[in-house]
ZADO-1210 file (C-alpha; in nm, 4 decimals, padded with zeros to 6 digits):
<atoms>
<atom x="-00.6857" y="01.4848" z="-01.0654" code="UNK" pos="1"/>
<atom x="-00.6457" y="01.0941" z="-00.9863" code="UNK" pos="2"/>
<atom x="-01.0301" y="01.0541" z="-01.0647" code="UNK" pos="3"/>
<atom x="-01.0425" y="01.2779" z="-01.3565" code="UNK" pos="4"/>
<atom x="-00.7899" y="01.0008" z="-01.4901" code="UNK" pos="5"/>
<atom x="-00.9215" y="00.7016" z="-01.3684" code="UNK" pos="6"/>
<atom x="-01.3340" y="00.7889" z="-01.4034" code="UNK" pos="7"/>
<atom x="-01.2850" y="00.6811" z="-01.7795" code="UNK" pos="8"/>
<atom x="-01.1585" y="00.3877" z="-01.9501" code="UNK" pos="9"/>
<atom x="-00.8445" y="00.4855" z="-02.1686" code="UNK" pos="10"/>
<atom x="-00.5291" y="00.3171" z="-02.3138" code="UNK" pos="11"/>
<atom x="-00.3414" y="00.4868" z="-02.1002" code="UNK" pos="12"/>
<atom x="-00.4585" y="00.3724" z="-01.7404" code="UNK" pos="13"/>
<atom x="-00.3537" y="00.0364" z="-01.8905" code="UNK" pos="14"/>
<atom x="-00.0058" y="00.2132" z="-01.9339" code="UNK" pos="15"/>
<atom x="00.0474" y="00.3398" z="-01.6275" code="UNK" pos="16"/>
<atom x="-00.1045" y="00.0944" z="-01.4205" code="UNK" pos="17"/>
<atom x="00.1056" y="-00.2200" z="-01.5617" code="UNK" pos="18"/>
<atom x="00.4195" y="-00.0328" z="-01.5568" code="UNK" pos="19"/>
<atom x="00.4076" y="00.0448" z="-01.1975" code="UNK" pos="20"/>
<atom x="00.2887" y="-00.3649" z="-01.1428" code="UNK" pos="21"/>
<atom x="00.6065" y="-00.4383" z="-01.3323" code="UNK" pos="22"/>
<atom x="00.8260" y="-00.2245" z="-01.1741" code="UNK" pos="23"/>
<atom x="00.6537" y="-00.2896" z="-00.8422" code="UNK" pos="24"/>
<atom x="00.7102" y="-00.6557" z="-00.9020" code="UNK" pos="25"/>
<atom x="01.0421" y="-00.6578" z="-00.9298" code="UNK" pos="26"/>
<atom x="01.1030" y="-00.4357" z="-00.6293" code="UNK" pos="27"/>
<atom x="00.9481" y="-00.6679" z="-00.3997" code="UNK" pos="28"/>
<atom x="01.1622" y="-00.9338" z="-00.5338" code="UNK" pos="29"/>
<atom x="01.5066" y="-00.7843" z="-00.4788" code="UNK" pos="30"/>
<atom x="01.4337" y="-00.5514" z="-00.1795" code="UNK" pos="31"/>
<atom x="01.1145" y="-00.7283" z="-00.0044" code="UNK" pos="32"/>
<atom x="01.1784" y="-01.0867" z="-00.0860" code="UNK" pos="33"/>
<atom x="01.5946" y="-01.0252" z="-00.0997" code="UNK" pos="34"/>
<atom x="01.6262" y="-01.2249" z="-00.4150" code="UNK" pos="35"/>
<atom x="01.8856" y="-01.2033" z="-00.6442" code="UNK" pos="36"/>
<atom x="01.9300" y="-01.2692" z="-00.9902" code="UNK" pos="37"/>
<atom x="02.0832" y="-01.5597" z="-00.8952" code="UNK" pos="38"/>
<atom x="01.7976" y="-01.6751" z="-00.7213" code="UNK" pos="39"/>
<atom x="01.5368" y="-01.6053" z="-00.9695" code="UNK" pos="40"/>
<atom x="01.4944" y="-01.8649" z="-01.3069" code="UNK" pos="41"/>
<atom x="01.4527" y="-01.5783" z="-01.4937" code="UNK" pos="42"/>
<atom x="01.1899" y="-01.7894" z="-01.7827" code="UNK" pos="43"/>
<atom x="00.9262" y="-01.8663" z="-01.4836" code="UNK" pos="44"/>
<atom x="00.9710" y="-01.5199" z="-01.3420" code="UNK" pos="45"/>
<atom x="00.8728" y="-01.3675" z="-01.6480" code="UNK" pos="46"/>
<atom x="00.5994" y="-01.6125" z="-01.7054" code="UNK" pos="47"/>
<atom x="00.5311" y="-01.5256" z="-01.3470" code="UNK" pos="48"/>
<atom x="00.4849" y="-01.1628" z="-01.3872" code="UNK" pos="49"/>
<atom x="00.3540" y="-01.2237" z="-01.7250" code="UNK" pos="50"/>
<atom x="00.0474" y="-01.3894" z="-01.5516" code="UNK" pos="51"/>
<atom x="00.0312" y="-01.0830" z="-01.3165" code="UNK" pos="52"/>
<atom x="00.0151" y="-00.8459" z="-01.5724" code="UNK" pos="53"/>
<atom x="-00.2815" y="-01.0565" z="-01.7698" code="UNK" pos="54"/>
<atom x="-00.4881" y="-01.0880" z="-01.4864" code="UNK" pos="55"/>
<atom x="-00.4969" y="-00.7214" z="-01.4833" code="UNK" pos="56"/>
<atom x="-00.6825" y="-00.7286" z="-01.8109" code="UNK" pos="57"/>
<atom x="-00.8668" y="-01.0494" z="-01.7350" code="UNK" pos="58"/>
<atom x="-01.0084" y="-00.8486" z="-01.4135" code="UNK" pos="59"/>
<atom x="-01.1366" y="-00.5278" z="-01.6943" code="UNK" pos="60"/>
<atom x="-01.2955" y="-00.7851" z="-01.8843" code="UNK" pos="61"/>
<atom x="-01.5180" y="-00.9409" z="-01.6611" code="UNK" pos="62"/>
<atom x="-01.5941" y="-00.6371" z="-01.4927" code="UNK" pos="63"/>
<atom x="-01.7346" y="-00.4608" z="-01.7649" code="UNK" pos="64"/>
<atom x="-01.8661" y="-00.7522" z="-01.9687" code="UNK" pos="65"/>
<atom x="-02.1145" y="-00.8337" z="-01.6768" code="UNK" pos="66"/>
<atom x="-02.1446" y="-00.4671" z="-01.6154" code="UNK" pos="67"/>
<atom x="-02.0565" y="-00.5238" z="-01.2216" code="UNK" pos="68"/>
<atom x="-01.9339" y="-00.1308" z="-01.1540" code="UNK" pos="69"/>
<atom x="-01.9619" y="00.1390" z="-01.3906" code="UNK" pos="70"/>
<atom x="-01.8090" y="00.2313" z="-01.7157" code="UNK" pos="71"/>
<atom x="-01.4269" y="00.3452" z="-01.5312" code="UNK" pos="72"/>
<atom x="-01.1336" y="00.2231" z="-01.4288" code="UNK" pos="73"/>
<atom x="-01.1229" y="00.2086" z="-01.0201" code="UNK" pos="74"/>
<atom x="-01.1293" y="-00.1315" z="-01.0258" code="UNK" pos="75"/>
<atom x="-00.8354" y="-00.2382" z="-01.2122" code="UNK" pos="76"/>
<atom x="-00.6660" y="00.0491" z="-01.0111" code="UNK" pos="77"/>
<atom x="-00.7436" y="-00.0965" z="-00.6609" code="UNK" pos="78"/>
<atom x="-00.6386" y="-00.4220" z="-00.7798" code="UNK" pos="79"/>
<atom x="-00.2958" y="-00.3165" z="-00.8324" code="UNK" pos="80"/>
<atom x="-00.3363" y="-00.1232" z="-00.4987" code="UNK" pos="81"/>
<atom x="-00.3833" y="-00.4372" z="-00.3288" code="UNK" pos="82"/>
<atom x="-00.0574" y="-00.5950" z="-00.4590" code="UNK" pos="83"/>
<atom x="00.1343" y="-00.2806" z="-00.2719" code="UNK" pos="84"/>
<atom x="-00.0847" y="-00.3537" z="00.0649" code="UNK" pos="85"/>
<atom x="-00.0286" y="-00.7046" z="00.0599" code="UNK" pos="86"/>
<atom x="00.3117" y="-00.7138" z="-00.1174" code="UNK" pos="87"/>
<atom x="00.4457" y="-01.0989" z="00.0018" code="UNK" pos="88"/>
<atom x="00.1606" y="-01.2040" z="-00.2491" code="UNK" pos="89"/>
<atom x="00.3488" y="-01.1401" z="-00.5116" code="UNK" pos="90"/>
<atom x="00.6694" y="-01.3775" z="-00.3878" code="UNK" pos="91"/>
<atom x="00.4089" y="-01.7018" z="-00.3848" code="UNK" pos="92"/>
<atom x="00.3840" y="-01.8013" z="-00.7431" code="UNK" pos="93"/>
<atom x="00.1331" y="-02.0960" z="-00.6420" code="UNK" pos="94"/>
<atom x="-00.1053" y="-01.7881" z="-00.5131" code="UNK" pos="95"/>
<atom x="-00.0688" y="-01.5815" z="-00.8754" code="UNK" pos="96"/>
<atom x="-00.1816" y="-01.8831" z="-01.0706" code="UNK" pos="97"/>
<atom x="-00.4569" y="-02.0000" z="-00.8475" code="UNK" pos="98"/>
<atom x="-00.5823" y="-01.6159" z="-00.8657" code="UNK" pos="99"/>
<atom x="-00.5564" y="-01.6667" z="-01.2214" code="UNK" pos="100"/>
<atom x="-00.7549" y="-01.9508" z="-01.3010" code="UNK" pos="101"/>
<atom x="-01.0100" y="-01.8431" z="-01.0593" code="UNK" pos="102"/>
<atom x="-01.0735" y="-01.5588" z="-01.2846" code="UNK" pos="103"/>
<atom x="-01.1328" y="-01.7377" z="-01.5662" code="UNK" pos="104"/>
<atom x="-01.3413" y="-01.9327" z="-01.4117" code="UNK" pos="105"/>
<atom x="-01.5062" y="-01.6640" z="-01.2486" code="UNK" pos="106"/>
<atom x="-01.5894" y="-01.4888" z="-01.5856" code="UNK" pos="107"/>
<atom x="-01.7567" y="-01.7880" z="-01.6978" code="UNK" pos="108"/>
<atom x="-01.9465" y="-01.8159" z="-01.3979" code="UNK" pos="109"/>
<atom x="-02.1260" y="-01.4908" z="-01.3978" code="UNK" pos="110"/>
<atom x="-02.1712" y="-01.4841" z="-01.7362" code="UNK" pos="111"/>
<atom x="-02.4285" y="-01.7634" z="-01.6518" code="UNK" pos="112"/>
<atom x="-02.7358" y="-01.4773" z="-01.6150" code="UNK" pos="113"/>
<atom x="-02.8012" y="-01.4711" z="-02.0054" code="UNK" pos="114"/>
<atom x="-02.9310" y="-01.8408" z="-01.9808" code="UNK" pos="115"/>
<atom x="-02.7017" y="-01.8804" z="-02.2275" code="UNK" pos="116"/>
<atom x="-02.5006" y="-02.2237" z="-02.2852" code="UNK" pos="117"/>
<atom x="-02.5975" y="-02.2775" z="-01.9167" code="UNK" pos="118"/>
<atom x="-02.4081" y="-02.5874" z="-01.9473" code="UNK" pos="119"/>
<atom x="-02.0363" y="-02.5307" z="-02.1131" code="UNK" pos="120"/>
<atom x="-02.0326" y="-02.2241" z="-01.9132" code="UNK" pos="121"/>
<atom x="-02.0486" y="-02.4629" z="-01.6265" code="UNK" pos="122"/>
<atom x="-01.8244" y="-02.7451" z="-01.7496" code="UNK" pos="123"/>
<atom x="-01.5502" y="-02.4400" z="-01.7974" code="UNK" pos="124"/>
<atom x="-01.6118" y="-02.2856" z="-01.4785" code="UNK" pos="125"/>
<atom x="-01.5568" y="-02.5689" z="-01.2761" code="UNK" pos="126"/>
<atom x="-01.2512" y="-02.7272" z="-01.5521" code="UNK" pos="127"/>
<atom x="-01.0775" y="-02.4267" z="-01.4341" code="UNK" pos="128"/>
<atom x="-01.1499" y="-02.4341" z="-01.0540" code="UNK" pos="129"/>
<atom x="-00.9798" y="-02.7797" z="-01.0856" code="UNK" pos="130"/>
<atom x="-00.6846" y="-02.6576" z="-01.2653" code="UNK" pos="131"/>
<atom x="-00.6122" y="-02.3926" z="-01.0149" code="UNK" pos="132"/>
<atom x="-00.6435" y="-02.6526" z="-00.7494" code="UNK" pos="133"/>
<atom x="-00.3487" y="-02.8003" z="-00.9127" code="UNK" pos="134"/>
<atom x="-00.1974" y="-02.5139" z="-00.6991" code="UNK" pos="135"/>
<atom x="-00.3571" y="-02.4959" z="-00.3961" code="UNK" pos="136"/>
<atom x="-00.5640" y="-02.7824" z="-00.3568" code="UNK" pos="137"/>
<atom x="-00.8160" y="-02.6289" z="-00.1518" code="UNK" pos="138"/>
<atom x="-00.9105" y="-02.4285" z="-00.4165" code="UNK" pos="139"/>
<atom x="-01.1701" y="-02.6878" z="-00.5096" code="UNK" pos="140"/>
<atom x="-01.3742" y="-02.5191" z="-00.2250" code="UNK" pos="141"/>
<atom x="-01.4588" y="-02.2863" z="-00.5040" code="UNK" pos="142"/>
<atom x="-01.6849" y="-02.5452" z="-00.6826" code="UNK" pos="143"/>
<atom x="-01.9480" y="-02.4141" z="-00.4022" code="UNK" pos="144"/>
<atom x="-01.9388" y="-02.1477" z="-00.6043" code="UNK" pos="145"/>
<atom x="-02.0723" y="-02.3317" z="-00.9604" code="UNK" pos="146"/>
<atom x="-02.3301" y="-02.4749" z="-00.7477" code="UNK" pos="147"/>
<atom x="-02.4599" y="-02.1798" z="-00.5897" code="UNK" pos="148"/>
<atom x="-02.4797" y="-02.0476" z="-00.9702" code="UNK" pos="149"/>
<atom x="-02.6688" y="-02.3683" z="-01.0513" code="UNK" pos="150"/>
<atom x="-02.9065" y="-02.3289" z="-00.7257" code="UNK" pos="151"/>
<atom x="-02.9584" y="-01.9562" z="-00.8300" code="UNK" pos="152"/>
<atom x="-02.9920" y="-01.9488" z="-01.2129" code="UNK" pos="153"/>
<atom x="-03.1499" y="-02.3303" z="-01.3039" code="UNK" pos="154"/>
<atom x="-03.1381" y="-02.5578" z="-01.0318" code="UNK" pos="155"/>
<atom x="-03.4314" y="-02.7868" z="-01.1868" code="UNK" pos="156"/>
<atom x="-03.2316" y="-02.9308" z="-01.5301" code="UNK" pos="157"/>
<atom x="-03.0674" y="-03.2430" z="-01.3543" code="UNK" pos="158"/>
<atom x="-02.8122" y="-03.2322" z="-01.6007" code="UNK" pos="159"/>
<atom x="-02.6493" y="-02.9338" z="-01.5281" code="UNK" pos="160"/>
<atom x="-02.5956" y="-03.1051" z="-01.1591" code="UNK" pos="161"/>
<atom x="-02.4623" y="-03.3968" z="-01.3974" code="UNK" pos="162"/>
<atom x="-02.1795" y="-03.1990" z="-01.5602" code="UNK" pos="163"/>
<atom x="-01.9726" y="-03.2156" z="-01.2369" code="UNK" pos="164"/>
<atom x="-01.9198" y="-03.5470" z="-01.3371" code="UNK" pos="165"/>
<atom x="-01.7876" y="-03.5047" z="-01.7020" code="UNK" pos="166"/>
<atom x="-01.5544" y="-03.1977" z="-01.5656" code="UNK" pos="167"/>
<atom x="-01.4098" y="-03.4762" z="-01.2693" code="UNK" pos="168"/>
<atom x="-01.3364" y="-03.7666" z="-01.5308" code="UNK" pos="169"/>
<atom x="-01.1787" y="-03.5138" z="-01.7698" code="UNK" pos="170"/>
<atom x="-00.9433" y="-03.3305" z="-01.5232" code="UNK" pos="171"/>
<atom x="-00.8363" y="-03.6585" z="-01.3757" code="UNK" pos="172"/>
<atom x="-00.7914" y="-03.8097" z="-01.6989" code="UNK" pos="173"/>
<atom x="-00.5793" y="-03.5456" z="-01.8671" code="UNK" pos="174"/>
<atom x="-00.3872" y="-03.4861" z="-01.5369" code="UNK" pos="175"/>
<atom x="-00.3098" y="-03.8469" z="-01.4687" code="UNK" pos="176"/>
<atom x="-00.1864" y="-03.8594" z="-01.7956" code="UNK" pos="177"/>
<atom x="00.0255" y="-03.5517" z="-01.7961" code="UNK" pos="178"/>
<atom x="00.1580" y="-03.6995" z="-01.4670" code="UNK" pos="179"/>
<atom x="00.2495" y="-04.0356" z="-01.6168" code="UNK" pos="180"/>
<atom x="00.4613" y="-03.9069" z="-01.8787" code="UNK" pos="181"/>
<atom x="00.6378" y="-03.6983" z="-01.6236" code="UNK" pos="182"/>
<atom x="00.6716" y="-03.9500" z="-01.3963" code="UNK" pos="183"/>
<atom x="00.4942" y="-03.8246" z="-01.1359" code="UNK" pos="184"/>
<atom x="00.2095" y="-03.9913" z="-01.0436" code="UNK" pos="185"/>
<atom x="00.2801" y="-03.9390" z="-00.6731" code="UNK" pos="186"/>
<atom x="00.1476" y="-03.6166" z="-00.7654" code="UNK" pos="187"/>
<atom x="-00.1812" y="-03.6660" z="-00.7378" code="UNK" pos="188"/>
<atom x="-00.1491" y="-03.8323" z="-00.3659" code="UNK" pos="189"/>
<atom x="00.0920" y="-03.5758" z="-00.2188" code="UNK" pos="190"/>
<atom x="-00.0960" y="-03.3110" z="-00.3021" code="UNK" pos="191"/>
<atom x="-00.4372" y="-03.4116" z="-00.2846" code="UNK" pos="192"/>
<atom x="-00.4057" y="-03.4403" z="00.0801" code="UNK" pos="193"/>
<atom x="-00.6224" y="-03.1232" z="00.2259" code="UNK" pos="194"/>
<atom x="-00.4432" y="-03.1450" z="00.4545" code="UNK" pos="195"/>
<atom x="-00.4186" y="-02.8278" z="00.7318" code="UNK" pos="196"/>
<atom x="-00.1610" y="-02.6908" z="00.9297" code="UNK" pos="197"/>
<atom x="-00.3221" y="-02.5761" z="01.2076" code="UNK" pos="198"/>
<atom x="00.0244" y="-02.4342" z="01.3636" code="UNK" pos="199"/>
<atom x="-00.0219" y="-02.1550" z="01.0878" code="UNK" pos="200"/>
<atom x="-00.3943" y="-02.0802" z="01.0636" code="UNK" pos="201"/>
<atom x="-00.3514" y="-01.7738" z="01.2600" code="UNK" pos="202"/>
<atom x="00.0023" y="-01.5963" z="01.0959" code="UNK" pos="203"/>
<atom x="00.3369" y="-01.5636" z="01.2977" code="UNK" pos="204"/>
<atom x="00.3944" y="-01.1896" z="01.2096" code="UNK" pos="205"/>
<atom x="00.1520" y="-00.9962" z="01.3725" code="UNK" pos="206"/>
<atom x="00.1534" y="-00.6799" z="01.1151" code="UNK" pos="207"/>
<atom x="00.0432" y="-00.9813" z="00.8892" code="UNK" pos="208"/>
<atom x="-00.2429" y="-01.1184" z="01.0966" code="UNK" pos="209"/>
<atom x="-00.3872" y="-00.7829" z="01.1790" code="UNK" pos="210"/>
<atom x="-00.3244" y="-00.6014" z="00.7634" code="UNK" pos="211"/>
<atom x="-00.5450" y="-00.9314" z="00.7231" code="UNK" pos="212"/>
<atom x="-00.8291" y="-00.8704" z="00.9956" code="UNK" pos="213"/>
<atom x="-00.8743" y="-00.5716" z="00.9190" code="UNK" pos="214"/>
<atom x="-00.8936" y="-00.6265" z="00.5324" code="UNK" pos="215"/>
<atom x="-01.1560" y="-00.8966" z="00.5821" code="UNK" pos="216"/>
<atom x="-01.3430" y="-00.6877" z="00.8357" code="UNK" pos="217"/>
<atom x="-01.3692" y="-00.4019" z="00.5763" code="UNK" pos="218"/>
<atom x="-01.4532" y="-00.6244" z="00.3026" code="UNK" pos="219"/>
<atom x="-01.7226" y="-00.7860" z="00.5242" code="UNK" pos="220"/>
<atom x="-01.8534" y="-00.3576" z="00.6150" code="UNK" pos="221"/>
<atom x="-01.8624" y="-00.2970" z="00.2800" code="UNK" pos="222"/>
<atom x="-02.0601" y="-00.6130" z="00.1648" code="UNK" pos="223"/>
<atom x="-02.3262" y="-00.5269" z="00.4108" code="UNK" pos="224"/>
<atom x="-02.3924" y="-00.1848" z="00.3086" code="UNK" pos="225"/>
<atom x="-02.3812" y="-00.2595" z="-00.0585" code="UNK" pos="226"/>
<atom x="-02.6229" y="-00.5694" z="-00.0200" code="UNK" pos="227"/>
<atom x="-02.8244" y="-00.2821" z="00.2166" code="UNK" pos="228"/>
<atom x="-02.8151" y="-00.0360" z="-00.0718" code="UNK" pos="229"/>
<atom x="-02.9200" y="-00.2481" z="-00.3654" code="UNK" pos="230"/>
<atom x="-03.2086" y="-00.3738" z="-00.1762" code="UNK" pos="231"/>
<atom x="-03.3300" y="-00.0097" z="-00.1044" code="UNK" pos="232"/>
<atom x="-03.3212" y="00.0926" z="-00.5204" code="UNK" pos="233"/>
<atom x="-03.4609" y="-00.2615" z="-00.6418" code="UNK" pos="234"/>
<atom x="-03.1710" y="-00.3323" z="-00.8516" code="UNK" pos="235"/>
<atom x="-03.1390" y="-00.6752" z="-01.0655" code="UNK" pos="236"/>
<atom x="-02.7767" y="-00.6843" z="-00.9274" code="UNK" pos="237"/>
<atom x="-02.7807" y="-00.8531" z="-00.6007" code="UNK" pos="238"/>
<atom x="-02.7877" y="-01.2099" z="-00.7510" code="UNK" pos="239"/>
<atom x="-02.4283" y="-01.1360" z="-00.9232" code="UNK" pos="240"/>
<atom x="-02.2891" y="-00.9822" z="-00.5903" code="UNK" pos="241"/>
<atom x="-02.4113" y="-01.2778" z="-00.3657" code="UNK" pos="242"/>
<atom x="-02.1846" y="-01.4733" z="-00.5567" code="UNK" pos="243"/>
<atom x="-01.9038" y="-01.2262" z="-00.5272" code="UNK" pos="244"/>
<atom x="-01.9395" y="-01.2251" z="-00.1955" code="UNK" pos="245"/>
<atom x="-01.9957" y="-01.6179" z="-00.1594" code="UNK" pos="246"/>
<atom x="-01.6638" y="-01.6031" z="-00.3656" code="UNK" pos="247"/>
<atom x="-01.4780" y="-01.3821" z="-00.1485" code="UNK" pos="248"/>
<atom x="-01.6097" y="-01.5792" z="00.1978" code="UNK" pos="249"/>
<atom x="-01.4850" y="-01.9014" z="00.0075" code="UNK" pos="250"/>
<atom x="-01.1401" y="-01.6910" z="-00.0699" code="UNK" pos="251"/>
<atom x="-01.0909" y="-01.6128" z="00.3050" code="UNK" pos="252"/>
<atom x="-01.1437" y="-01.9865" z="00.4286" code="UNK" pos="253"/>
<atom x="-00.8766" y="-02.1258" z="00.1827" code="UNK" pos="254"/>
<atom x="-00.6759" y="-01.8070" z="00.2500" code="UNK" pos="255"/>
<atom x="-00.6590" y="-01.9827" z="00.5956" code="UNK" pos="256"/>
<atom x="-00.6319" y="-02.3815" z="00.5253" code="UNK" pos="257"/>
<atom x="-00.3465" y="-02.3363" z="00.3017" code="UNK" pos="258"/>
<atom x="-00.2134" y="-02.0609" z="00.5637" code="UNK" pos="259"/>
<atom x="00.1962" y="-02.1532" z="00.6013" code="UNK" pos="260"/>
<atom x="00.5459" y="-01.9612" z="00.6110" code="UNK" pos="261"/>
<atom x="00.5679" y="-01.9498" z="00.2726" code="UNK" pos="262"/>
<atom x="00.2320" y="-01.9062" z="00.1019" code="UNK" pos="263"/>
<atom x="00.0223" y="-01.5321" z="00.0760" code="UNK" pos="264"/>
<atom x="-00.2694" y="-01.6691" z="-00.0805" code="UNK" pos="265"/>
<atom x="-00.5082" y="-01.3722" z="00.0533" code="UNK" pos="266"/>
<atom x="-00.4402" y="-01.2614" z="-00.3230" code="UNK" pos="267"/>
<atom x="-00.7300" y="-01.4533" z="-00.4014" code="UNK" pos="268"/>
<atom x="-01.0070" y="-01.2302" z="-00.2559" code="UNK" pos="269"/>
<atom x="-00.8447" y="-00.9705" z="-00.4667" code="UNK" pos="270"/>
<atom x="-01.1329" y="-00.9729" z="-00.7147" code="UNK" pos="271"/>
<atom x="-01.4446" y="-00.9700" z="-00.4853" code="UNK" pos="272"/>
<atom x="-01.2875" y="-00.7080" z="-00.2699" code="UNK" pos="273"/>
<atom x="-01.1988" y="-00.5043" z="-00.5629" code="UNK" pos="274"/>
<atom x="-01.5956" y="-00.5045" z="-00.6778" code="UNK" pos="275"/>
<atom x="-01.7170" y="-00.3927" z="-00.3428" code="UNK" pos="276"/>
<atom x="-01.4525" y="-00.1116" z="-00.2943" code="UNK" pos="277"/>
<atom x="-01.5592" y="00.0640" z="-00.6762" code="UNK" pos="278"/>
<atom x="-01.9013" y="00.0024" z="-00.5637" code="UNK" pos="279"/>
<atom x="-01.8558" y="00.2138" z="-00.2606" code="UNK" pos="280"/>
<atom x="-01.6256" y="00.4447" z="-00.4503" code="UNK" pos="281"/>
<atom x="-01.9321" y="00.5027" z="-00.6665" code="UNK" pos="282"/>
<atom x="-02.1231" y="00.5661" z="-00.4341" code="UNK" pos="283"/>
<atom x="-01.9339" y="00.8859" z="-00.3566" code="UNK" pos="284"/>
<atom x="-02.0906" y="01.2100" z="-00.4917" code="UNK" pos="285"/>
<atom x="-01.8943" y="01.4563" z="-00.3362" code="UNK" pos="286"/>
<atom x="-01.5357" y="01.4906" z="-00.5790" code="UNK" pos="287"/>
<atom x="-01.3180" y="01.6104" z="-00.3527" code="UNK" pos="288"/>
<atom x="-01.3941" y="01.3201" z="-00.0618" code="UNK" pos="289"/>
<atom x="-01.3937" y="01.0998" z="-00.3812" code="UNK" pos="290"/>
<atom x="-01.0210" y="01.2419" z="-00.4406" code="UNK" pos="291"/>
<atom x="-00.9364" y="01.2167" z="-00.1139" code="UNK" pos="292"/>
<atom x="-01.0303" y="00.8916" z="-00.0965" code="UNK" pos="293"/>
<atom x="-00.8070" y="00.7988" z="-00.4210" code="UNK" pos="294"/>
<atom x="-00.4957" y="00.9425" z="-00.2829" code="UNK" pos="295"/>
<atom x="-00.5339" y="00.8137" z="00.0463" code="UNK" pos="296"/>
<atom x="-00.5777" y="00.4592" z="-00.1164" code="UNK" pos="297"/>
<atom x="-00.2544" y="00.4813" z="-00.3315" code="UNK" pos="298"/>
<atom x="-00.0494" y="00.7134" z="-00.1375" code="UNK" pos="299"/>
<atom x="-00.1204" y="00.5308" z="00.1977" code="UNK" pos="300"/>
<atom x="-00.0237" y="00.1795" z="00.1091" code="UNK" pos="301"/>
<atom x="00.2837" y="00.3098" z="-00.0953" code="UNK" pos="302"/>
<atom x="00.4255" y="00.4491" z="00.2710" code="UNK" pos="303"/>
<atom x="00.3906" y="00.1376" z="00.4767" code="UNK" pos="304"/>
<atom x="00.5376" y="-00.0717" z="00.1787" code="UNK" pos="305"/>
<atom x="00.8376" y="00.2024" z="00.1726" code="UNK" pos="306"/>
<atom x="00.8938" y="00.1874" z="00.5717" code="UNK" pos="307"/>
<atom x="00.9308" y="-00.2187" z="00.5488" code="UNK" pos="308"/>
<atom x="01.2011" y="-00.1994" z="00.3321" code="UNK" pos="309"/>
</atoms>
């Protein structure tokens, strides 16, 4: 039943899908988190959640522009999963907006393969890889990425190599002045720091350190046999999944530098582990392991969120 709904894209998986993130959203905020409305500034939670809620259809986009599972909608629906396994996500604002300029920078990267305005694609990829370091300032790590598209895609034109440059002198610029009129400009020193608590690298709550090992350990299975897989049928895929996996090794080592008692940044990886799961998922030709499967995946993360109420 699940994958009778979900194997297509309709209107209506949009429906149900963002209702539950909103309602989900809230629940973690006043029974998870213990906020009140007192607590909450009610304009930046809805711009909050409001960003949530986008990235939802920012993730539908780029999968099926660049054509990276296949015409359904598994992989906006384990991307909301992954909000109920890791819940405490969803209470670190600095980890929604990161996630969210990574995806748009993330959709301009890969859509690098049509040799296509090679170069803007790259000036806006790695523009918005420096605005989500505005959040988490490791998140610059994620220029690797840009390169690695540059290595892979034209590596000889100098002056796409160049355009790191431009994209530098342009953030800094428009950032320093933002920062002056604000008065700020301490800003820029403060958090610019990189600097890494290595008290917190490994997390306090072991339910949290282990929900975490084994994610990235499953993530990591998965990657294998998928790389494994392509290779065997000779499709023109692998180049796009080496950088979704590049992206989701890159995800896991700021995960970790910016680890602390108040950040959940594994929210991150959300993206690149969301393409390998669908992938697998795919994979599947049986329908009623594929079903079992699907309920396991919703109903199973659903129960551990209710017992830590």
């Amino acid at each position: 039943m699940i994958s009778s709904i979900f194997e297509k894209t309709k209107p209506v998986n949009f429906i149900i899908l963002l209702v539950f993130l909103f309602l989900f959203y809230w629940g973690v905020q006043f029974y998870l988190l213990n906020n009140t409305i007192l607590d909450l500034k009610i304009g930046a939670t809805i711009g909050i959640l409001g960003t949530v809620l986008f990235s939802v259809f920012v993730v539908d986009f780029i999968v099926k522009r660049n054509k990276l599972t296949a015409n359904n909608s598994f992989a906006i629906l384990y991307f909301t999963i992954l909000f109920v396994v890791f819940p405490e996500t969803l209470g670190d604002s600095n980890a929604i907006f990161t996630t969210f300029f990574l995806l748009l920078a993330m959709r301009r990267l890969l859509s690098i393969k049509s040799l296509k305005n090679i170069k803007l694609k790259i000036f806006d990829a790695a523009l918005w890889i420096c605005i989500a370091s505005i959040f988490y300032e490791w998140a610059l790590l994620y220029l690797i990425l840009v390169f690695a598209a540059i290595y892979i895609y034209e590596p000889k034109n100098i002056r796409n190599w160049l355009i790191f440059l431009s994209v530098g002198f342009c953030f800094f610029m428009i950032l320093y002045s933002v920062l002056v009129l604000m008065g700020k400009t301490s800003f820029l020193t403060d958090h610019y720091d990189f600097a890494v608590d290595f008290n917190s690298l490994f997390p306090i709550k072991w339910w949290s350190s282990i929900k975490l090992t084994l994610y990235a350990l499953m993530n990591i299975g998965l990657g294998f046999w998928i790389f494994i897989r392509l290779g065997s049928t000779g499709t023109g895929k692998v180049t796009v999944m080496r950088l979704i996996a590049l992206s989701f090794i890159i995800g896991l080592v700021v995960n970790l530098l910016v680890a602390s008692e108040n950040t959940n940044a594994v929210m991150i990886t959300f993206f690149p582990s969301v393409i390998f799961m669908v992938n697998y998922l795919e994979s599947i030709k049986k329908p009623k392991f594929l079903e079992l499967i699907l309920i396991t995946s919703i109903v199973a993360p659903l129960i551990v969120f209710f017992t830590k109420l």
